[in-house]
Backbone as a chain_set.jsonl record, in Angstrom:
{"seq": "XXXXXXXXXXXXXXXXXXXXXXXXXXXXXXXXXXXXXXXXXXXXXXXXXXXXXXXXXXXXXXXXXXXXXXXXXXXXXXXXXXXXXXXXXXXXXXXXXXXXXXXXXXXXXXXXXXXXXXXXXXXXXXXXXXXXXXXXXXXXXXXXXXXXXXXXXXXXXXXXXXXXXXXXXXXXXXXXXXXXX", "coords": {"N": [[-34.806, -29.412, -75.425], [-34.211, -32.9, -74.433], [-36.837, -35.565, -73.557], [-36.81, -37.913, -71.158], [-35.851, -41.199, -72.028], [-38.855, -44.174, -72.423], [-40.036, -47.021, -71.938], [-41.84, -46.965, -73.774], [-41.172, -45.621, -75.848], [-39.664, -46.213, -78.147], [-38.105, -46.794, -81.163], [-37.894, -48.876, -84.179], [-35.214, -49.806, -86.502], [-35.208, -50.536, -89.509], [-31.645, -51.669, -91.331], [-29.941, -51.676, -94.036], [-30.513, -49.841, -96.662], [-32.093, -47.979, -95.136], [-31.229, -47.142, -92.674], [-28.255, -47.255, -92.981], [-26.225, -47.106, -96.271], [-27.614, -49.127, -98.91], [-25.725, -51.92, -99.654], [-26.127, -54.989, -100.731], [-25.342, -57.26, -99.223], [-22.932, -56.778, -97.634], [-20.383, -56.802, -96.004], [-17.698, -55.357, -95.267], [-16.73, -53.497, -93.157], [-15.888, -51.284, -93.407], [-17.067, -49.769, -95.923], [-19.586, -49.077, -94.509], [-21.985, -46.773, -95.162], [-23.539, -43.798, -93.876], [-27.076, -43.216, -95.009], [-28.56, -40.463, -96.784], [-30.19, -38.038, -94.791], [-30.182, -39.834, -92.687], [-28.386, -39.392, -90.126], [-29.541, -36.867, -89.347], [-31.891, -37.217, -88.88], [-31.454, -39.705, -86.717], [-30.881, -38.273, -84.795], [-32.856, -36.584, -84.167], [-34.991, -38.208, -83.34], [-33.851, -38.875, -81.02], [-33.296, -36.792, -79.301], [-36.453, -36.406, -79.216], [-36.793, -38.37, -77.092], [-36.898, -41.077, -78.079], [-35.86, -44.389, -78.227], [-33.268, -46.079, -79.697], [-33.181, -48.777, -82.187], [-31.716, -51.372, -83.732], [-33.167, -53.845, -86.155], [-32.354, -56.734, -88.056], [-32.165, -58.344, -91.412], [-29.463, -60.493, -92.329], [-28.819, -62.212, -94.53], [-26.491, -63.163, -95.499], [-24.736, -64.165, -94.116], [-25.999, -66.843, -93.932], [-26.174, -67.853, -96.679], [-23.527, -68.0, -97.512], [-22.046, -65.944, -97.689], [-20.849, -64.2, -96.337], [-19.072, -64.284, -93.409], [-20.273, -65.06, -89.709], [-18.59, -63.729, -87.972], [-17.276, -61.538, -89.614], [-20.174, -60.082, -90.124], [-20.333, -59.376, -87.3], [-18.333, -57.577, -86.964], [-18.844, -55.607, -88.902], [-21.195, -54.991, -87.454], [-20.294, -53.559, -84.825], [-18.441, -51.369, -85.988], [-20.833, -50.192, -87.254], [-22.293, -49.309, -84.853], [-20.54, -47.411, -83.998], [-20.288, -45.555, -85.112], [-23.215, -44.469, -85.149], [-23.032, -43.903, -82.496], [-21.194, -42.349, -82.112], [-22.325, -39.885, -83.561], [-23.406, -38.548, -81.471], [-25.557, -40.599, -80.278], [-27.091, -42.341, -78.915], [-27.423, -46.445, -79.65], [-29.014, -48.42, -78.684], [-29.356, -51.554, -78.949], [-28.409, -54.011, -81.404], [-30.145, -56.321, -83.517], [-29.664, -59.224, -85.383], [-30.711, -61.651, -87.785], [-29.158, -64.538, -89.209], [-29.364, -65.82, -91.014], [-30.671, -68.079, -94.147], [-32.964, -67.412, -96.286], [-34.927, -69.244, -96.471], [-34.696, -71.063, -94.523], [-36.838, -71.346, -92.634], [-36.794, -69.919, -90.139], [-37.345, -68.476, -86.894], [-36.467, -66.033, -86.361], [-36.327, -64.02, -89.039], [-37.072, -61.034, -90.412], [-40.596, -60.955, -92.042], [-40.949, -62.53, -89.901], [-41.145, -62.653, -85.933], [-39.747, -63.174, -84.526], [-36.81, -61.632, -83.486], [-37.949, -59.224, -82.539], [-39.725, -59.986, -80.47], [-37.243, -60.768, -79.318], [-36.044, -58.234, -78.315], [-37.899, -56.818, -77.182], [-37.902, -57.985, -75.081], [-35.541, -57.692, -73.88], [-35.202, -55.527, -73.545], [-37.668, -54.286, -72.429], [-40.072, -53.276, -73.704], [-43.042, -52.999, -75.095], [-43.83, -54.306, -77.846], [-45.786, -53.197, -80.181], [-45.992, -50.513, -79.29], [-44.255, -49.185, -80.426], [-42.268, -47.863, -82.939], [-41.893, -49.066, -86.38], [-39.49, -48.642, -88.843], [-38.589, -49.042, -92.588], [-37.699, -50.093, -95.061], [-38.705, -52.33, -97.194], [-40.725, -53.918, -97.896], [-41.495, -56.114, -96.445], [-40.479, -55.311, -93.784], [-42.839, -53.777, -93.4], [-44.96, -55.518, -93.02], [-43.441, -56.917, -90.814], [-43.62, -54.935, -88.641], [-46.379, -54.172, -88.925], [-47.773, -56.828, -88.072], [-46.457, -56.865, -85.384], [-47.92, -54.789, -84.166], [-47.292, -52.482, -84.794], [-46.647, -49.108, -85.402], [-45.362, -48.056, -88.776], [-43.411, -47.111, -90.91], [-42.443, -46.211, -94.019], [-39.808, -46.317, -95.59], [-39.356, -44.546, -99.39], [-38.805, -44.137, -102.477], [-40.596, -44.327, -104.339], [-43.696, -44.961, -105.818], [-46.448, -46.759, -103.53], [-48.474, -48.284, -103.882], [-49.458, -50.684, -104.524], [-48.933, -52.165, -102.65], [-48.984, -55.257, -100.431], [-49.001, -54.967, -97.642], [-49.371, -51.789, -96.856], [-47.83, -49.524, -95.64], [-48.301, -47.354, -92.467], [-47.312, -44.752, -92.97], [-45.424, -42.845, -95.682], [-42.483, -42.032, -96.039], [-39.464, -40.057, -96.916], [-37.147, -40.393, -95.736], [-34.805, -40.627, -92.816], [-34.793, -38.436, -91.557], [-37.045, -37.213, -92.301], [-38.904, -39.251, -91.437], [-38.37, -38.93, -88.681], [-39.877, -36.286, -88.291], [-42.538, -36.932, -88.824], [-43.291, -38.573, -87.269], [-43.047, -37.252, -84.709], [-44.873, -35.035, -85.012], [-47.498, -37.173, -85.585], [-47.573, -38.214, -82.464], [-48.422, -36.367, -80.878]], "CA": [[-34.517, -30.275, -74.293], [-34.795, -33.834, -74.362], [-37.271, -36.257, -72.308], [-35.631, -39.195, -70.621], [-36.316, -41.956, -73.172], [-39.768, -44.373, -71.427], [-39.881, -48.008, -72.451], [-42.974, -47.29, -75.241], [-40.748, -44.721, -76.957], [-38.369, -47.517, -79.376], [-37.98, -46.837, -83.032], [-36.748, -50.055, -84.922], [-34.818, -49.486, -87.547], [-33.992, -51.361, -90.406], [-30.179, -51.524, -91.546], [-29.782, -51.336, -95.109], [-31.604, -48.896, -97.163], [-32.631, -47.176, -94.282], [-29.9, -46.146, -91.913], [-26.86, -47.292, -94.187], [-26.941, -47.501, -97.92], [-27.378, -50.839, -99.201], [-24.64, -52.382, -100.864], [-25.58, -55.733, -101.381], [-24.39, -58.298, -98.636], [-22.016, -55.945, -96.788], [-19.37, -57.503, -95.516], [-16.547, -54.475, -95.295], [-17.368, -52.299, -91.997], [-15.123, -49.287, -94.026], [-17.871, -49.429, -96.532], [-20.669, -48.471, -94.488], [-22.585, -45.083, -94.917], [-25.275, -43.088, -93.614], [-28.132, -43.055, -96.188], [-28.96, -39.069, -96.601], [-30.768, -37.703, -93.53], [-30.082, -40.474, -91.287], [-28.065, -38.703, -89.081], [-30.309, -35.671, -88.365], [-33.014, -38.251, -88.191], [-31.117, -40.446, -85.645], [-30.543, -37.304, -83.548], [-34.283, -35.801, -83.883], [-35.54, -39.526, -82.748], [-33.339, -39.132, -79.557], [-34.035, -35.699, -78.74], [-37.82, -36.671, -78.985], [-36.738, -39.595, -76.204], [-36.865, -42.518, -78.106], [-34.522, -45.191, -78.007], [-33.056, -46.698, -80.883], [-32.818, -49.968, -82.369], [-31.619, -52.018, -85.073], [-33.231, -55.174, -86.392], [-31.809, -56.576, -89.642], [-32.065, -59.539, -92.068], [-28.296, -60.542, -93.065], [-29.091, -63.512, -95.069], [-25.01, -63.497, -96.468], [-24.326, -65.432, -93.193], [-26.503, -68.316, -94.426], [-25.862, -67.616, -98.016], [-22.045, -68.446, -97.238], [-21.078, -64.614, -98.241], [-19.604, -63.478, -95.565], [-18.841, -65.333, -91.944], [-20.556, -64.586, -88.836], [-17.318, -62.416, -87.447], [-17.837, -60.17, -90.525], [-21.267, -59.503, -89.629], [-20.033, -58.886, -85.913], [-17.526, -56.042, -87.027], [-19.686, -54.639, -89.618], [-22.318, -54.293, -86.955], [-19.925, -53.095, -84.151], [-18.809, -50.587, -86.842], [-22.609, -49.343, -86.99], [-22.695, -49.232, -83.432], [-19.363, -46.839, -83.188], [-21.129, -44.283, -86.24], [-24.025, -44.159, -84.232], [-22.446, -42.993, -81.265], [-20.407, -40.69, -82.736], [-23.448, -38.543, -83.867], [-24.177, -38.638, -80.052], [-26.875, -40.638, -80.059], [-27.101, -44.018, -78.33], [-27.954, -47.149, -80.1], [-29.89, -49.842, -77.497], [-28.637, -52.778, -79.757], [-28.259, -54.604, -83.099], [-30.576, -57.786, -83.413], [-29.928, -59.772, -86.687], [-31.023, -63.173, -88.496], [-27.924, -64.581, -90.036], [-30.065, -67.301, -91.671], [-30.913, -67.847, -95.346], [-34.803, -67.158, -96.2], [-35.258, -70.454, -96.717], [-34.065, -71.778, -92.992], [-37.55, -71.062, -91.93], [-36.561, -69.82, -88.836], [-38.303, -67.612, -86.236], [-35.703, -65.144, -86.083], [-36.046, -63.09, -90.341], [-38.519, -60.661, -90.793], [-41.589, -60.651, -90.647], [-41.282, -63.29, -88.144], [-41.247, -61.473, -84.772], [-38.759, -63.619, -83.291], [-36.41, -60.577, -82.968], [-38.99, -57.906, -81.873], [-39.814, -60.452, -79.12], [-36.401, -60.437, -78.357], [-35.87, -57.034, -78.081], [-39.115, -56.235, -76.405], [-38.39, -58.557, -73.493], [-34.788, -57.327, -73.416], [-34.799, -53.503, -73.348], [-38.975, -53.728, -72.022], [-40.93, -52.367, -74.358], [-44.272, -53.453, -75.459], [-43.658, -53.859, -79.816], [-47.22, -52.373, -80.04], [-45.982, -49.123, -78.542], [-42.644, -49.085, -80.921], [-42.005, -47.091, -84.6], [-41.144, -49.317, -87.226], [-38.969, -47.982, -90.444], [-37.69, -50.019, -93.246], [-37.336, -49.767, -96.449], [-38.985, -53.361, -97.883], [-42.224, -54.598, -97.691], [-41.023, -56.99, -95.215], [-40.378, -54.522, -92.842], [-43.992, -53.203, -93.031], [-45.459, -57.222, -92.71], [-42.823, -57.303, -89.399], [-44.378, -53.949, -87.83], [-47.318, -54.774, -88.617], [-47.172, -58.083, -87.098], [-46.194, -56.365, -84.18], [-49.158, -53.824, -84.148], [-46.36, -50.904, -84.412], [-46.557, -47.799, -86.274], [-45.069, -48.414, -89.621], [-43.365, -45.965, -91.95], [-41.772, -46.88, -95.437], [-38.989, -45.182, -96.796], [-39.33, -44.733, -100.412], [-39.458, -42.357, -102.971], [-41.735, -44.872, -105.209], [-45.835, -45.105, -105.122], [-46.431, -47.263, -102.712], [-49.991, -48.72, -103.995], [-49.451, -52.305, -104.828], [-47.878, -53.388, -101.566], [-49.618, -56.486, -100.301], [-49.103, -54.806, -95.927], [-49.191, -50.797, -96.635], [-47.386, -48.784, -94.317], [-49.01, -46.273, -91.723], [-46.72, -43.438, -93.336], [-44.227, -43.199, -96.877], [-40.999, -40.462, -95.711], [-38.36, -40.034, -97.941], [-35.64, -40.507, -95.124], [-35.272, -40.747, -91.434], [-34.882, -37.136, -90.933], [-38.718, -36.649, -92.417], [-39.184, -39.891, -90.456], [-38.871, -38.741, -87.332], [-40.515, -35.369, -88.194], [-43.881, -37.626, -89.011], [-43.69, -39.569, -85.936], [-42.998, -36.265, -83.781], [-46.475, -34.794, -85.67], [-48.422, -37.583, -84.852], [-47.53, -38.122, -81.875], [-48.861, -35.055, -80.473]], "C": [[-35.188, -31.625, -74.519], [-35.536, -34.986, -73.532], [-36.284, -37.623, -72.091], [-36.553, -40.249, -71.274], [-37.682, -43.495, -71.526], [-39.375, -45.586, -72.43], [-40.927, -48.052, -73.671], [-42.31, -46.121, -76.337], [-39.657, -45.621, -77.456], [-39.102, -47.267, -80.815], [-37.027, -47.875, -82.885], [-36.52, -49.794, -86.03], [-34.411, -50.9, -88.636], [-32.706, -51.033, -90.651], [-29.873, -51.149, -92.549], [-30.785, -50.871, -96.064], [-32.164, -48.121, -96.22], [-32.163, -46.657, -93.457], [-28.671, -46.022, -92.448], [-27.465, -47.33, -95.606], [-26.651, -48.962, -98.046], [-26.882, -50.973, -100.177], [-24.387, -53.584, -100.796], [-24.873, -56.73, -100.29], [-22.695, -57.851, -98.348], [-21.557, -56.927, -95.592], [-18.116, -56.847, -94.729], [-17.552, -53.323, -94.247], [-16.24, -51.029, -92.765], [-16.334, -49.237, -95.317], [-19.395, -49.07, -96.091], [-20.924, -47.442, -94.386], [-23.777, -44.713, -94.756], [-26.168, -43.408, -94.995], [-28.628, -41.087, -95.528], [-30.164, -39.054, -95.608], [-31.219, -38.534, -92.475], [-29.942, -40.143, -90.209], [-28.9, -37.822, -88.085], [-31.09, -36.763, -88.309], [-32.633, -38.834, -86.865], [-31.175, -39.213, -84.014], [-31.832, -36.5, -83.101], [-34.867, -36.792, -82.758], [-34.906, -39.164, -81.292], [-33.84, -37.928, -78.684], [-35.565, -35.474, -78.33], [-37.57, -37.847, -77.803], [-37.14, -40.633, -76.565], [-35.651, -43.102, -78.217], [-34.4, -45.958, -79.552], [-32.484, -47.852, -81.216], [-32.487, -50.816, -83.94], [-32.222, -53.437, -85.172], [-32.933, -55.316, -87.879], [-32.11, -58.097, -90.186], [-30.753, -59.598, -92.615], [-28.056, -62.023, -93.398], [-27.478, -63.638, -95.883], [-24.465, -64.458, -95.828], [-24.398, -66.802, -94.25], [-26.26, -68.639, -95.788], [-24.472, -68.347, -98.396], [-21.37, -67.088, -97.881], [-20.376, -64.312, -97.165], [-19.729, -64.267, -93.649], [-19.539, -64.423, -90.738], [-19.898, -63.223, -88.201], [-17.439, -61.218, -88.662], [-18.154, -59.145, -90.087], [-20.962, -58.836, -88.28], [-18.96, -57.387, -86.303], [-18.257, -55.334, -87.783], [-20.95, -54.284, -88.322], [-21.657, -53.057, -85.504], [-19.489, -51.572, -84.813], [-19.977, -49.831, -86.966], [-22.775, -48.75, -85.83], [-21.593, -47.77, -83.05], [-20.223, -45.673, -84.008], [-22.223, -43.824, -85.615], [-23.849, -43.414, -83.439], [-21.687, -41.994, -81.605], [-21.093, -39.502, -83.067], [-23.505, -37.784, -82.503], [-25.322, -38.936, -79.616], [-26.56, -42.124, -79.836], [-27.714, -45.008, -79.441], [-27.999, -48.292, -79.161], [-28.922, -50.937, -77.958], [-28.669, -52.875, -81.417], [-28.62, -55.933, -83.244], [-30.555, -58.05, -85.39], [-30.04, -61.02, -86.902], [-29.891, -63.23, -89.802], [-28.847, -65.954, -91.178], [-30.306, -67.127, -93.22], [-32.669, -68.415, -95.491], [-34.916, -68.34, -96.325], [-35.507, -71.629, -95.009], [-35.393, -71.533, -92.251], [-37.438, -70.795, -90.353], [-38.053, -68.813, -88.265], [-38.145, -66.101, -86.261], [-35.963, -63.555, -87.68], [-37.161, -63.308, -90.299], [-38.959, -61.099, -91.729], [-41.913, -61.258, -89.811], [-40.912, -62.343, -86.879], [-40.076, -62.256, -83.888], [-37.496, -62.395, -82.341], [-37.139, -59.411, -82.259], [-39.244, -58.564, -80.433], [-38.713, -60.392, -78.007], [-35.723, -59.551, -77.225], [-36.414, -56.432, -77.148], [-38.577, -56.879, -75.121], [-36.679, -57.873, -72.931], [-34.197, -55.986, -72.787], [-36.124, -53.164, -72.745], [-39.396, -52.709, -72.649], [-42.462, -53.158, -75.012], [-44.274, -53.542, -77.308], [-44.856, -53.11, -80.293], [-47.089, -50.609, -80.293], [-44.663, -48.615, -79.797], [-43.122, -48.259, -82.439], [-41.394, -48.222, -85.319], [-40.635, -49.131, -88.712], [-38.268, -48.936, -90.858], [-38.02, -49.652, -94.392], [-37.85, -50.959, -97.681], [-40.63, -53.406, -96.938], [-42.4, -55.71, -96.32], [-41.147, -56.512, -93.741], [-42.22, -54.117, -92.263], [-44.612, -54.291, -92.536], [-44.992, -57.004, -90.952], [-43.589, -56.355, -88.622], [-45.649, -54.005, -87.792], [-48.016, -55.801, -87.559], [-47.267, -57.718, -85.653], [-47.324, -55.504, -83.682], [-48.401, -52.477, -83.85], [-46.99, -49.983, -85.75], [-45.523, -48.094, -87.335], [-44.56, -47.27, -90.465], [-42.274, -46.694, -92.965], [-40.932, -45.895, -95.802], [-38.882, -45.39, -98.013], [-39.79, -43.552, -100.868], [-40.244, -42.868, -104.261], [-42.965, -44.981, -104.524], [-45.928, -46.218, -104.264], [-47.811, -48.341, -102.447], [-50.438, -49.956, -104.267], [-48.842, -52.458, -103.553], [-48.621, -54.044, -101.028], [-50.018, -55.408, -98.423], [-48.456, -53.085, -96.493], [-48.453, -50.067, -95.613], [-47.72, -47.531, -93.595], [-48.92, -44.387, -92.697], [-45.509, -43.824, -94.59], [-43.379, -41.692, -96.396], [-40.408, -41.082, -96.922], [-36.79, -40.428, -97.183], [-35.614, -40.702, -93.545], [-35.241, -39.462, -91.262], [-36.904, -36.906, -90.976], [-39.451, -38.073, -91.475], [-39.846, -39.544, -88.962], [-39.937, -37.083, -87.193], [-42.427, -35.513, -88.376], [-43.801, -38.039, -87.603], [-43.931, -38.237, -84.73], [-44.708, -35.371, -84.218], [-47.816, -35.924, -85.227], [-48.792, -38.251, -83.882], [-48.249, -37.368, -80.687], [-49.459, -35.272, -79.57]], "O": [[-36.395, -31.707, -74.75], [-34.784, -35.465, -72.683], [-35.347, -38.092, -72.736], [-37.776, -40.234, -71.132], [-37.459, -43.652, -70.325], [-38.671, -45.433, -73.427], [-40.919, -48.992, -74.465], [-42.831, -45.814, -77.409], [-38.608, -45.524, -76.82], [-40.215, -47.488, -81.292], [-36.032, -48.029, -82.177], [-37.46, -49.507, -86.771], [-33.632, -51.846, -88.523], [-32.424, -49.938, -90.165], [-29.352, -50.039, -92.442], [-31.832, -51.496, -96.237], [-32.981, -47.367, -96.749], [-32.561, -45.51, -93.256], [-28.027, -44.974, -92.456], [-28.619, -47.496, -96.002], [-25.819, -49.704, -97.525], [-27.155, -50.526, -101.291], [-23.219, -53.971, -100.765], [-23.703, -56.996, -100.563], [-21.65, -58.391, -98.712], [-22.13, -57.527, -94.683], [-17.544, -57.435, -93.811], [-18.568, -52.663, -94.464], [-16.088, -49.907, -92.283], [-16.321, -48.058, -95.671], [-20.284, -48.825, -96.907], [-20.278, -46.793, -93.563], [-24.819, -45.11, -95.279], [-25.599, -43.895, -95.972], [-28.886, -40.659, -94.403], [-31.013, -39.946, -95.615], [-32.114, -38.337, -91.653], [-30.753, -40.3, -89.296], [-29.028, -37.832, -86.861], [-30.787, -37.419, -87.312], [-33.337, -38.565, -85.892], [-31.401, -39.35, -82.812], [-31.941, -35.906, -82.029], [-35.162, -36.445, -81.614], [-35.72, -39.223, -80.37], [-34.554, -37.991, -77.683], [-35.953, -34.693, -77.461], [-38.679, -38.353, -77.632], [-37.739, -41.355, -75.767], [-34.572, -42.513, -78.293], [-35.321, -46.287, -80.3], [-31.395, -48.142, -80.722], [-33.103, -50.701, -84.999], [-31.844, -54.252, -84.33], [-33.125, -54.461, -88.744], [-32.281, -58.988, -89.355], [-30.607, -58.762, -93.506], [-27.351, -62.826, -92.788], [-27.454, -64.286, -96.93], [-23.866, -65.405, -96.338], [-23.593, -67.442, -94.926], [-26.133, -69.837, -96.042], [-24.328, -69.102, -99.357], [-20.306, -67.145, -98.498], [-19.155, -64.182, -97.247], [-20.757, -64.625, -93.075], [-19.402, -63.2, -90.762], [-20.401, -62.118, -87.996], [-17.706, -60.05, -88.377], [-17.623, -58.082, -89.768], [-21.368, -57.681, -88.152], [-19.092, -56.3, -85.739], [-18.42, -54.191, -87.354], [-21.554, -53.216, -88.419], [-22.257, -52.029, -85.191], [-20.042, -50.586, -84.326], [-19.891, -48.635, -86.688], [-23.39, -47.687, -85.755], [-21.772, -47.136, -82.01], [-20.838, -44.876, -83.3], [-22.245, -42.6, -85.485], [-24.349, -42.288, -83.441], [-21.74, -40.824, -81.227], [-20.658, -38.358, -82.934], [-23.634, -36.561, -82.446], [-26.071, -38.252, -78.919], [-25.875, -42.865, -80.541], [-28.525, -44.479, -80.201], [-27.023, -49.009, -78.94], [-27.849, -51.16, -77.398], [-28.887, -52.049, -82.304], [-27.746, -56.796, -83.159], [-31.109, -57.427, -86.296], [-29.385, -61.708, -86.119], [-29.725, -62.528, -90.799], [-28.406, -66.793, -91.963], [-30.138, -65.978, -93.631], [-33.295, -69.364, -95.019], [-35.89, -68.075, -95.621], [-36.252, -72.558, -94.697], [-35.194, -71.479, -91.037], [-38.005, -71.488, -89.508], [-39.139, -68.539, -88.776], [-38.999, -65.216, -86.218], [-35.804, -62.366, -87.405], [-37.951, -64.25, -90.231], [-38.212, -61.684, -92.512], [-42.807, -61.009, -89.002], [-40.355, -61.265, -87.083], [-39.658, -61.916, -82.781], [-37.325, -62.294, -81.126], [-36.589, -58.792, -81.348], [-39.052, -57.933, -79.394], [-38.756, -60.188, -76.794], [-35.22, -59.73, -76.116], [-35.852, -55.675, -76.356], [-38.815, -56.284, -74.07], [-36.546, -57.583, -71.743], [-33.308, -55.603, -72.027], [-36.221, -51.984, -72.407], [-39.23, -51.522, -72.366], [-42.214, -54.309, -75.369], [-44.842, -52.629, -77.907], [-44.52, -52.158, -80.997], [-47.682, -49.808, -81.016], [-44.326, -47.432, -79.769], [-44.286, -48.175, -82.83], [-40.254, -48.473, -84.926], [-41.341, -49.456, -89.666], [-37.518, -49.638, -90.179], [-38.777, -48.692, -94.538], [-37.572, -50.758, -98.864], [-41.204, -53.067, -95.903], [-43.315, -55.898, -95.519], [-41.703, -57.077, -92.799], [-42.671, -54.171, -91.119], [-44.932, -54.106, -91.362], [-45.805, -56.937, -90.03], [-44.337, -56.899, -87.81], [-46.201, -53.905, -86.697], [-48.623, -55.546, -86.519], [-48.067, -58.228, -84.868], [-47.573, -55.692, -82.491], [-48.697, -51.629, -83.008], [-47.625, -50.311, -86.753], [-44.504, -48.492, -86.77], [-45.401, -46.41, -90.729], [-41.462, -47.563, -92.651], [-41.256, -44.797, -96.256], [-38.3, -46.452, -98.236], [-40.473, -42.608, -100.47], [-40.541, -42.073, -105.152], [-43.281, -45.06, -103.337], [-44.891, -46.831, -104.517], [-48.141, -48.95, -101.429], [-51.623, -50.291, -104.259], [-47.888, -53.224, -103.687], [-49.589, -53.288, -100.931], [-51.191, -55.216, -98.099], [-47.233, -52.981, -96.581], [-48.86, -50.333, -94.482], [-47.374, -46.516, -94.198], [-49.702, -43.467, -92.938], [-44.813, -44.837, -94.522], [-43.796, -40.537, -96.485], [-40.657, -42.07, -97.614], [-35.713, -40.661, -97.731], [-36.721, -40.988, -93.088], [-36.077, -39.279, -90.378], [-37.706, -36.595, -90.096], [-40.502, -37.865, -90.868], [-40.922, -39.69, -88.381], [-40.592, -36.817, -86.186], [-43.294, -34.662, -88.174], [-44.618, -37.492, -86.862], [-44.894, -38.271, -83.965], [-45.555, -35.297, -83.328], [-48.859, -35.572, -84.676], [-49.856, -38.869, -83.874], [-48.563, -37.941, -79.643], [-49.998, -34.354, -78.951]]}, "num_chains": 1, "name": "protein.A"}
């Protein structure tokens, strides 16, 4: 039985490499796919009552790979796969910008987490963040969230460590549900 999701239970997810596979300045919403044990992950996470979120870097915008509207069906796309598991997805915050555009918005700037936080009320502090880059860990950090890395390399040179290394979101959420406790 699941609790009714509270505003300090939000996992942020990264997008590529970590809920889809990354292919690279994805452009084609028929080419996105789970990454192995997303799914049960996505569905453990909910059943534990958190809420789920996407934040993403899609630097192809700014790049000139692929046009804003793209990005908008490839993410609506995400949004329909999601739900189909039966598991809600809150939103989909992304920085269309190219790393360079010093913006506020591409991790590990917090401009999105702020967004998020003030839009769905959640404290970023209180939140899970998974990703799959070093970046990701910097952004959660940043935030003073709980941090987990997916990777199935050592993890001992990274400049901003991450709390926890899973192999997937399924063992994801089975860490977070552990220390939780």
């Amino acid at each position: 039985m699941s609790r009714a999701p509270t505003s300090s239970n939000v996992v942020i997810l990264d997008r590529d490499g970590t809920l889809v596979t990354d292919k690279g300045y994805l452009s084609d919403p028929t080419e996105l796919a789970f990454e192995p044990g997303a799914v049960e992950g996505l569905r453990r996470f909910a059943a534990l009552g958190y809420r789920l979120v996407v934040i993403t870097n899609q630097s192809g915008v700014g790049r000139g790979f692929f046009t804003l509207e793209q990005l908008q069906l490839v993410n609506a796309r995400l949004k329909t796969m999601v739900e189909a598991t039966g598991v809600r997805l809150e939103n989909i915050y992304f920085c269309p910008h190219a790393p360079d555009a010093n913006c506020d918005c591409r991790k590990p700037a917090l401009g999105l987490m702020r967004q998020a936080a003030s839009e769905l009320g959640f404290n970023p502090a209180s939140a899970v963040v998974i990703g799959d880059k070093e970046t990701d860990m910097e952004f959660g950090r940043r935030a003073g969230a709980m941090t987990l890395l997916i990777s199935t390399n050592a993890t001992s040179n990274l400049r901003d460590p991450p709390d926890l290394v899973v192999t997937n979101l399924t063992d994801a959420a089975a860490a977070v549900a552990s220390s939780r406790r």
